[in-house]
C-alpha positions in Angstrom: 73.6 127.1 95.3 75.7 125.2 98.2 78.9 127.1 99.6 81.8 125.7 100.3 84.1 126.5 102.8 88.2 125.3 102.4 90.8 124.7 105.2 89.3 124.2 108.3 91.2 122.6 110.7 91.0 119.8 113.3 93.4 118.1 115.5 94.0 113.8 115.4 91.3 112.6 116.9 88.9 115.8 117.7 85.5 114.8 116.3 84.3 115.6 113.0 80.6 117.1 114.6 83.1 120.3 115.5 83.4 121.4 111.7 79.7 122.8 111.8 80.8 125.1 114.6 83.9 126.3 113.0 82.1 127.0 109.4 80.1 128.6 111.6 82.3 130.8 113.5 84.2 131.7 110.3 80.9 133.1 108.5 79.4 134.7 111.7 76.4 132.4 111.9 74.9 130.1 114.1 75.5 126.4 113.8 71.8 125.7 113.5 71.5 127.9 110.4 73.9 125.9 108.5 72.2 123.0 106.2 73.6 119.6 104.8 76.7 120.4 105.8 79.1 117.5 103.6 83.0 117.0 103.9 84.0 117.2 100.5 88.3 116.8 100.9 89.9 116.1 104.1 93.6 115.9 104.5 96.7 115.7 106.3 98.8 118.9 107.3 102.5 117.8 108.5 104.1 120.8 107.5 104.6 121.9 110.9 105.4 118.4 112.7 104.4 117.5 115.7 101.7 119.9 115.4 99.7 117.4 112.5 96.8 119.0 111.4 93.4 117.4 109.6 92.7 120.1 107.1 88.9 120.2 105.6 86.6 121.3 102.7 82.8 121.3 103.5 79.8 122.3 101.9 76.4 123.4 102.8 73.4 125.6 102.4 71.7 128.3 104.4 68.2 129.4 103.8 68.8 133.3 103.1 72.1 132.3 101.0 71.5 134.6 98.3 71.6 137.3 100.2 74.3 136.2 102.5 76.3 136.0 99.7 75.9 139.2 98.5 76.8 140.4 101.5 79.9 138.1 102.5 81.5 137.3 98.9 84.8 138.7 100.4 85.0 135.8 103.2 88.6 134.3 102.8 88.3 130.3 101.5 84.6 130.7 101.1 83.3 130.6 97.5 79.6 129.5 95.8 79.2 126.7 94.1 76.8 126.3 90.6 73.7 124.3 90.7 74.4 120.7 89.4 72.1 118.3 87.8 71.8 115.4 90.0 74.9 113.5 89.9 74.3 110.9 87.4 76.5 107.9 89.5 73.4 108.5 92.0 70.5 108.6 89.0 71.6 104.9 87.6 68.9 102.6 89.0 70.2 99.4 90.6 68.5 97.0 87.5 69.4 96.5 84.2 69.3 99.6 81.3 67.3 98.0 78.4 69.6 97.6 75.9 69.1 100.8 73.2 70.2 98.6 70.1 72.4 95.5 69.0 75.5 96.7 67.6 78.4 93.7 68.0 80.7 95.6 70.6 83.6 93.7 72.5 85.4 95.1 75.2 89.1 93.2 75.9 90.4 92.6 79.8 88.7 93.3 82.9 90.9 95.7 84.5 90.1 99.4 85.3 89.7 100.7 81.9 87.7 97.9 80.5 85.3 97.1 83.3 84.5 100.8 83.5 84.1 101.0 80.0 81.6 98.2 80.6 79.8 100.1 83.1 79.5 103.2 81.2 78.0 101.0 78.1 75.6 100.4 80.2 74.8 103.5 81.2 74.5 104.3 77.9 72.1 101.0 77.4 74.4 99.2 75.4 75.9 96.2 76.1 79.0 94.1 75.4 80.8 91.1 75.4 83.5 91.1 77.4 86.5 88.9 77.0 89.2 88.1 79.8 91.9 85.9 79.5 92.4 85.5 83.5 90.0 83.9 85.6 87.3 84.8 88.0 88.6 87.2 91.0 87.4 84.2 93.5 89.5 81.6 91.6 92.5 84.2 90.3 93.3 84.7 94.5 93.8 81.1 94.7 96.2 80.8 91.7 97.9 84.0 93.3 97.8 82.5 96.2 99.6 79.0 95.2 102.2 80.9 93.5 103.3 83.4 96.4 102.9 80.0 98.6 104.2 77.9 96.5 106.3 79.3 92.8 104.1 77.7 91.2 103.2 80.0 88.8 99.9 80.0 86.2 100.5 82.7 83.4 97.1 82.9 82.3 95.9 83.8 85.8 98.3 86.1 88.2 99.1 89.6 89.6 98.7 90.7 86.0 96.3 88.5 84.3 92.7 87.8 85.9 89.3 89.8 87.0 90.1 93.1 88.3 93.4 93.7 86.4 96.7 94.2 88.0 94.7 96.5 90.3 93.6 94.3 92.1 96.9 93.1 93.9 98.0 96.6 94.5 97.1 99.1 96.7 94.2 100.7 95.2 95.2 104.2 95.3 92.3 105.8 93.8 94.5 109.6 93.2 94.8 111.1 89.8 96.0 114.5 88.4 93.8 114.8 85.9 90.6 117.0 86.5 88.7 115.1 84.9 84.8 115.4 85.6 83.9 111.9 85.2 86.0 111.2 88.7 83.6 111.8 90.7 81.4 109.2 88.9 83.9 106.6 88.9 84.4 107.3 92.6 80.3 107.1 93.2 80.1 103.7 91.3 83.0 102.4 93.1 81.2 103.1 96.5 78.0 102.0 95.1 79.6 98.6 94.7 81.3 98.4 97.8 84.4 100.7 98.8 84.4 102.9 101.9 82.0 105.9 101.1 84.9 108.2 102.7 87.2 107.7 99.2 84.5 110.9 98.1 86.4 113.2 100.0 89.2 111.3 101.2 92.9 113.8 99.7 94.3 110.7 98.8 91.7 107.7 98.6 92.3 104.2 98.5 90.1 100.8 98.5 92.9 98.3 99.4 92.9 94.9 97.3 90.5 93.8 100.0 87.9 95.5 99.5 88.2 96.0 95.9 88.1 92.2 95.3 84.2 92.5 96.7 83.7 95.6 94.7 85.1 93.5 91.4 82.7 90.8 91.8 79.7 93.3 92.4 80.3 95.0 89.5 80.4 92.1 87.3 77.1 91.0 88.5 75.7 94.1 87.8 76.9 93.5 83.5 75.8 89.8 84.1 72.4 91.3 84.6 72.5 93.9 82.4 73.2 91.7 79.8 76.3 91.6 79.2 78.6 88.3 77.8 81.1 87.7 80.3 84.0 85.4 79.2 86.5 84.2 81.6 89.7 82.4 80.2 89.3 83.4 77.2 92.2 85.1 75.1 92.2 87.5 72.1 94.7 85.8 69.2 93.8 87.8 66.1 91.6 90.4 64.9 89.7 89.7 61.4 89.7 93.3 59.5 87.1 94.0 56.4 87.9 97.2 54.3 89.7 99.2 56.5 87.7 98.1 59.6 87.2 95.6 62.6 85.2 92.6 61.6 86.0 90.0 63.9 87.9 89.3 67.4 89.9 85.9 66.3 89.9 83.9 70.3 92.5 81.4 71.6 90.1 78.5 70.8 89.7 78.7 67.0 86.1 81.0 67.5 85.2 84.1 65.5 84.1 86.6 67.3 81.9 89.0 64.8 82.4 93.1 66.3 82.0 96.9 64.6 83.7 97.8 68.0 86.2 96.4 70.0 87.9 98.1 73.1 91.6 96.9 73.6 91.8 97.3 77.4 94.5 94.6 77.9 97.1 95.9 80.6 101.0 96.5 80.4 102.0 92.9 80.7 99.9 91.5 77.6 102.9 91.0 75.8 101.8 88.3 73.4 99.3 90.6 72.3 101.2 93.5 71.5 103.3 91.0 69.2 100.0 90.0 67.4 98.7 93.5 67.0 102.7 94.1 65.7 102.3 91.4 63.1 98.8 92.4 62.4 100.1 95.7 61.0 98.6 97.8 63.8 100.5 101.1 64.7 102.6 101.2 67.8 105.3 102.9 68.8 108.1 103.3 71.6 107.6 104.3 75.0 109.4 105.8 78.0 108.8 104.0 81.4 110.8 103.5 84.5 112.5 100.9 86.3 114.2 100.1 89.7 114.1 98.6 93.1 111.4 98.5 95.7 112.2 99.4 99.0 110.6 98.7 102.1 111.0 99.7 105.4 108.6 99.8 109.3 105.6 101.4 109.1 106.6 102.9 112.4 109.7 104.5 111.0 107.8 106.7 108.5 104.9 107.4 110.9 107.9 109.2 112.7 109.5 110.7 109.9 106.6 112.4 108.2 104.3 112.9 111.6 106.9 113.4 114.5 104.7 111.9 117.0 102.4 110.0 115.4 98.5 110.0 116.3 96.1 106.8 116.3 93.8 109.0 114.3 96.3 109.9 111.6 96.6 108.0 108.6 99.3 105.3 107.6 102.2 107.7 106.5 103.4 108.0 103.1 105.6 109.5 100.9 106.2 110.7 97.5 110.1 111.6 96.6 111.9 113.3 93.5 115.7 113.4 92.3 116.7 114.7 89.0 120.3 114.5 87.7 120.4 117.8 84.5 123.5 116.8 83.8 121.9 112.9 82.5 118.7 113.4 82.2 118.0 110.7 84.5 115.5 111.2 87.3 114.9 109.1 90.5 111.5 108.9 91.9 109.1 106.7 94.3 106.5 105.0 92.5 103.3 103.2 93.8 103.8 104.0 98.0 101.9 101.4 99.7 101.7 102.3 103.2 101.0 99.5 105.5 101.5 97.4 103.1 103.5 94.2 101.2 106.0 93.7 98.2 104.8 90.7 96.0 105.8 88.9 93.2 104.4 89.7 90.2 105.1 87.6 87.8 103.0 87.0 84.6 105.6 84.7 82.4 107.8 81.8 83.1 111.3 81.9 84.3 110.9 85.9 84.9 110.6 87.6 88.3 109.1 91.2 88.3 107.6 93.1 92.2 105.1 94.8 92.9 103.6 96.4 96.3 100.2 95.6 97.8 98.1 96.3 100.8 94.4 95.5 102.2 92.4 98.4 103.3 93.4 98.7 106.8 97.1 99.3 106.1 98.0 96.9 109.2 101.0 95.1 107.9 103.6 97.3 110.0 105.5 97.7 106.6 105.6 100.6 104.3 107.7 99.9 100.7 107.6 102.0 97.6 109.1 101.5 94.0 112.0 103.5 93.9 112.5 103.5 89.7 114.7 105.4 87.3 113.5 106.4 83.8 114.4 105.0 81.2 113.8 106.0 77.0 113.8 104.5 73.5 117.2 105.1 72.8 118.2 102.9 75.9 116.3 99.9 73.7 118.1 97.4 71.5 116.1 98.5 68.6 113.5 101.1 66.9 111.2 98.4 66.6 107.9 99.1 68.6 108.7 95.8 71.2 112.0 96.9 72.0 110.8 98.2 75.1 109.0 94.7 75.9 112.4 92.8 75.6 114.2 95.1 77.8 111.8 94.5 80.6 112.2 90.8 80.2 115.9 91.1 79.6 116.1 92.3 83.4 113.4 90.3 85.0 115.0 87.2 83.4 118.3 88.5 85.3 116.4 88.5 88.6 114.8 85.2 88.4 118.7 83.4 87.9 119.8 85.7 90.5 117.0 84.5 92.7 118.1 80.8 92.1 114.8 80.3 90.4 111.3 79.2 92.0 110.0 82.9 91.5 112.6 84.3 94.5 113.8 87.8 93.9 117.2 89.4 94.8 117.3 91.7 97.7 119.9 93.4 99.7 119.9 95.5 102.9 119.4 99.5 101.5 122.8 100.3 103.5 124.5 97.5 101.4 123.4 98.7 98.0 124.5 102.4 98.9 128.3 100.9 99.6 127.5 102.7 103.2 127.3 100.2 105.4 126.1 96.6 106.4 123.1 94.9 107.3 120.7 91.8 107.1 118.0 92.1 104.5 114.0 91.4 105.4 111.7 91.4 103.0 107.7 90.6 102.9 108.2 89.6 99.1 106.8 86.3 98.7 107.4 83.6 97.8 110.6 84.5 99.0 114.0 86.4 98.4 117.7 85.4 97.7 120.4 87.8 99.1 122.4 89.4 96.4 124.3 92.1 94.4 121.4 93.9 93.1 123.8 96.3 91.6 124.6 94.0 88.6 120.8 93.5 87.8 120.3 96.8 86.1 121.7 99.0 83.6 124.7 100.7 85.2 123.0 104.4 84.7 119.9 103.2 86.6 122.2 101.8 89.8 124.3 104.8 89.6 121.0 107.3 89.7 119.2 104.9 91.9 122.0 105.3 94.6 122.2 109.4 93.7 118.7 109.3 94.6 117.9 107.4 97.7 121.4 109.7 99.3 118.9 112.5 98.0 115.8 111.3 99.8 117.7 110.6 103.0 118.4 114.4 103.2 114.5 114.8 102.4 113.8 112.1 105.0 115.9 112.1 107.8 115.6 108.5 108.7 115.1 107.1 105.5 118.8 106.0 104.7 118.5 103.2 107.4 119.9 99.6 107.9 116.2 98.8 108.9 115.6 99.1 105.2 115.5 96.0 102.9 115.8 96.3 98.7 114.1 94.0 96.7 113.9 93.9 92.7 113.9 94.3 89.9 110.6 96.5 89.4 110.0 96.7 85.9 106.0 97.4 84.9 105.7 101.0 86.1 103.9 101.5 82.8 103.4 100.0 79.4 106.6 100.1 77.4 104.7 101.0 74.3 101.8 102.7 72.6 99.0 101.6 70.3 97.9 104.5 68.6 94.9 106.1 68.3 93.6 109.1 66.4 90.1 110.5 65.8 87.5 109.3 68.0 90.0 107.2 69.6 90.3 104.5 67.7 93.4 103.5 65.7 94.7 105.4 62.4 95.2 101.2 61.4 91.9 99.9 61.8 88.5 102.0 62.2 87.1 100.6 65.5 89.4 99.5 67.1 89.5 101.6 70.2 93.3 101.0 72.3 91.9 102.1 76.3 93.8 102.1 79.7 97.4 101.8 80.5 98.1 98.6 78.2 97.6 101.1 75.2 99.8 103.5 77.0 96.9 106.3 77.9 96.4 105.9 81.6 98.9 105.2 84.7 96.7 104.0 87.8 93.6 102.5 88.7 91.5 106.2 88.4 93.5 107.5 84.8 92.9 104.2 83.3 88.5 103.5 84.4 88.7 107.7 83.3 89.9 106.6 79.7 87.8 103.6 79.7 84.6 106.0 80.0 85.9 107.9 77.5 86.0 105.4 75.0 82.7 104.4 76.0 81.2 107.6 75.4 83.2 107.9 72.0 81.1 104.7 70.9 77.5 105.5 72.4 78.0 108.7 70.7 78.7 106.8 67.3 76.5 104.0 67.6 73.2 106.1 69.1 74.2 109.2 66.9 73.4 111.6 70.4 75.4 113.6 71.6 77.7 111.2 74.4 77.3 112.2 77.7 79.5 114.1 80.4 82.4 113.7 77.9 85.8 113.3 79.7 88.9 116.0 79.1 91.0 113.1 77.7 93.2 110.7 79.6 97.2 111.6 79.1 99.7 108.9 80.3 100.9 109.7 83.7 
């Protein structure tokens, strides 16, 4: 049984080799005795700036352990650890799993939730066909590219739509708060296709779109050769029901697609497709979400802020920032913090203009920005009907694009200008490009008014962070889906027995990790169904958020 030892401390830049001799020191052994010693969590301690600390968990083993452990159970931070079965990321072979049995399964959208869906199938050996209405990774970062270049945008294949799923173009923040088991298998596939082996242990891990565009196109050639139907450009229209359950997936050109399971995994911009399933008679309902600005200021500037003197071997800083008004019920928070990173346009639909932040994996852009949203509920909708959260987004991304004087450029304004505080020239990294303006008359009235409560909050948080170095850019809209397709019992829908809603499309996950956890989930729901065994290593459930 390994032992694991928590907060051990380094300083920036002291190397790694010296945690053997402190987990040494601390249980009053000699460094030699200690065996297989692993970082399991390492993170950053600011709390007592400039004095930055890298704070560590490790594990390892010792050849008398069980009687050092009966002996030193009373050791502060030091606890045993369970034998495991061997993890099973690290027990999947590298070649295809002979497919257990035929049953007609189709999995919706390549994102997160619906490529690790995929890949647990597989596991399980089952496979799929797998249907994505976007294109290729390879060929969606040239379309991306032509339209932050360019405005010239291609709604089938963008930011949202395409291989990889809005993830992709983000900063692939790999954090979650859900203890979920199944993490640490996502996280070992993940580096078993490509990204840094550190994101294990990393406190808050992250791929960059980079790196997880090579880890996207790995993983799909792993499915191609496990057997799996891969269709690019190809969109879901209709679904084809038969007593009570899913017959058919109806596609884009005319084709029947014959299914007893089909995963909806489709994203929070598939809007079309949340008017189809409307019209088909499948449940949804309303949604909270937020919405706002993003901000973005130099890297340098929240080095300085959050570190004090900032060390080469510290990570980009970042931040994460509350404000809640009791007396509206409105809260103010950051959303998405992409350190070293870009704000992008993320459009998926003509004539609208929605941001976004990105970064690659070595943070090295000199910029740090950050969603800075307000929540917003039902009752702030034009309707009770389940899309009325889908028109409200568009109503205000529609409002940015004339703002922007069209071609995809967004409104901005210096962060001293929006506040009423002061004056200053706006700079943003959005591309294709911005449009100085009034960003004040681009959202409801209660988000500008809690938006500006807010950031005068923050900049008592942050001393610093109320700063004419500061650019706004906006409108940020897709924080989350603004609805939810339903599901009951073995998660599929109370409409329609198998069909299974999955990610953050259905309104079930919030983030790269959340969504790929309820993906698995769904997958293991249908092994269990269709192998009648038990499923394996079943998650704890996915909650939005």
């Amino acid at each position: 049984m390994p032992l694991l030892l928590r907060n051990l401390t380094l300083l920036p830049g002291e190397d790694e080799a010296r945690l053997t001799v402190l987990a040494a020191r601390i249980i009053g052994r000699r460094p030699t005795d200690l065996r297989n010693l692993l970082i399991v969590r390492k993170g950053v301690d600011a709390r007592k700036k400039p004095r930055v600390l890298l704070v560590y968990t490790v594990s390892f083993g010792l050849d008398d352990e069980a009687s050092f452990w009966r002996n030193n159970a009373g050791i502060a931070n030091l606890e045993r650890l369970p034998e495991t079965p061997q993890n099973t990321a690290r027990s999947m072979q590298a070649h295809a799993v002979q497919p257990a049995c035929s049953v007609p399964i189709t999995i919706v959208g390549m994102g997160p939730a619906g490529l690790f869906c995929a890949l647990r199938l597989a596991h399980h050996g089952l496979t799929a066909t797998v249907l994505e209405r976007g294109k290729p990774v390879e060929e969606r970062i040239t379309d991306v590219s032509r339209f932050w270049r360019d405005g010239i945008l291609n709604t089938e294949s963008n930011v949202q739509f395409g291989e990889g799923g809005a993830g992709t173009f983000s900063d692939g923040k790999l954090t979650c708060r859900l203890r979920d088991p199944n993490s640490s298998w996502i996280l070992e596939q993940l580096v078993r296709f490509g990204a840094p082996p550190e994101i294990r242990y990393l406190a808050k891990p992250h791929v960059g779109t980079d790196r997880l565009r090579t880890v996207v196109a790995a993983l799909r050639a792993y499915l191609l050769h496990a057997g799996f139907d891969i269709r690019f450009s190809t969109r879901l229209d209709g679904i084809t029901a038969n007593n009570g359950r899913i017959a058919a997936a109806r596609l884009a050109s005319g084709e029947e697609l014959p299914c007893q399971h089909l995963v909806l995994a489709i994203g929070h911009s598939a809007r079309d497709t949340y008017r189809m399933l409307d019209q088909t008679g499948i449940r949804l309902e309303q949604k909270p979400f937020a919405i706002g600005l993003r901000v973005e200021h130099p890297q340098a500037l929240i080095d300085r802020i959050q570190y004090g003197t900032p060390h080469p071997a510290l990570p980009k800083a970042d931040y994460a920032l509350t404000y809640n008004n009791t007396q509206t019920g409105r809260s103010c928070y950051s959303f998405c913090m992409c350190p070293g990173g870009i704000v992008i346009g993320g459009s998926s639909e003509a004539g609208l203009v929605v941001t976004n932040g990105m970064s690659n994996l070595g943070r090295d852009s000199g910029l740090a920005n950050s969603a800075l949203v307000v929540n917003v509920r039902p009752d702030d909708f034009d309707g009770p009907d389940p899309l009325a959260g889908v028109r409200f987004q568009q109503h205000w991304e529609r409002l940015a694009f004339e703002s922007g004087g069209g071609a995809y450029r967004a409104p901005a304004a210096n962060l001293l200008a929006f506040l009423g505080t002061g004056r200053g020239a706006s700079s943003s990294s959005y591309r294709p490009g911005t449009v100085e303006t009034d960003l004040a008359v681009l959202l409801p009235e209660y988000v500008t008014t809690t938006l500006r409560e807010g950031i005068a909050a923050f900049g008592k948080k942050l001393k610093g962070f109320v700063t004419a170095e500061a650019t706004l850019t906006g409108v940020e809209t897709r924080t989350s889906a603004p609805l939810r397709i339903l599901r009951g019992e073995h998660g599929q829908s109370p409409s329609l027995g198998g069909l299974y809603p999955a990610g953050e499309g259905a309104g079930y996950a919030g983030g790269i990790m959340s969504a790929a956890l309820d993906g698995v989930r769904i997958a293991d729901l249908i092994a269990a169904q269709v192998t009648e065994t038990p499923a394996t290593a079943q998650s704890t459930g996915s909650p939005p958020g």
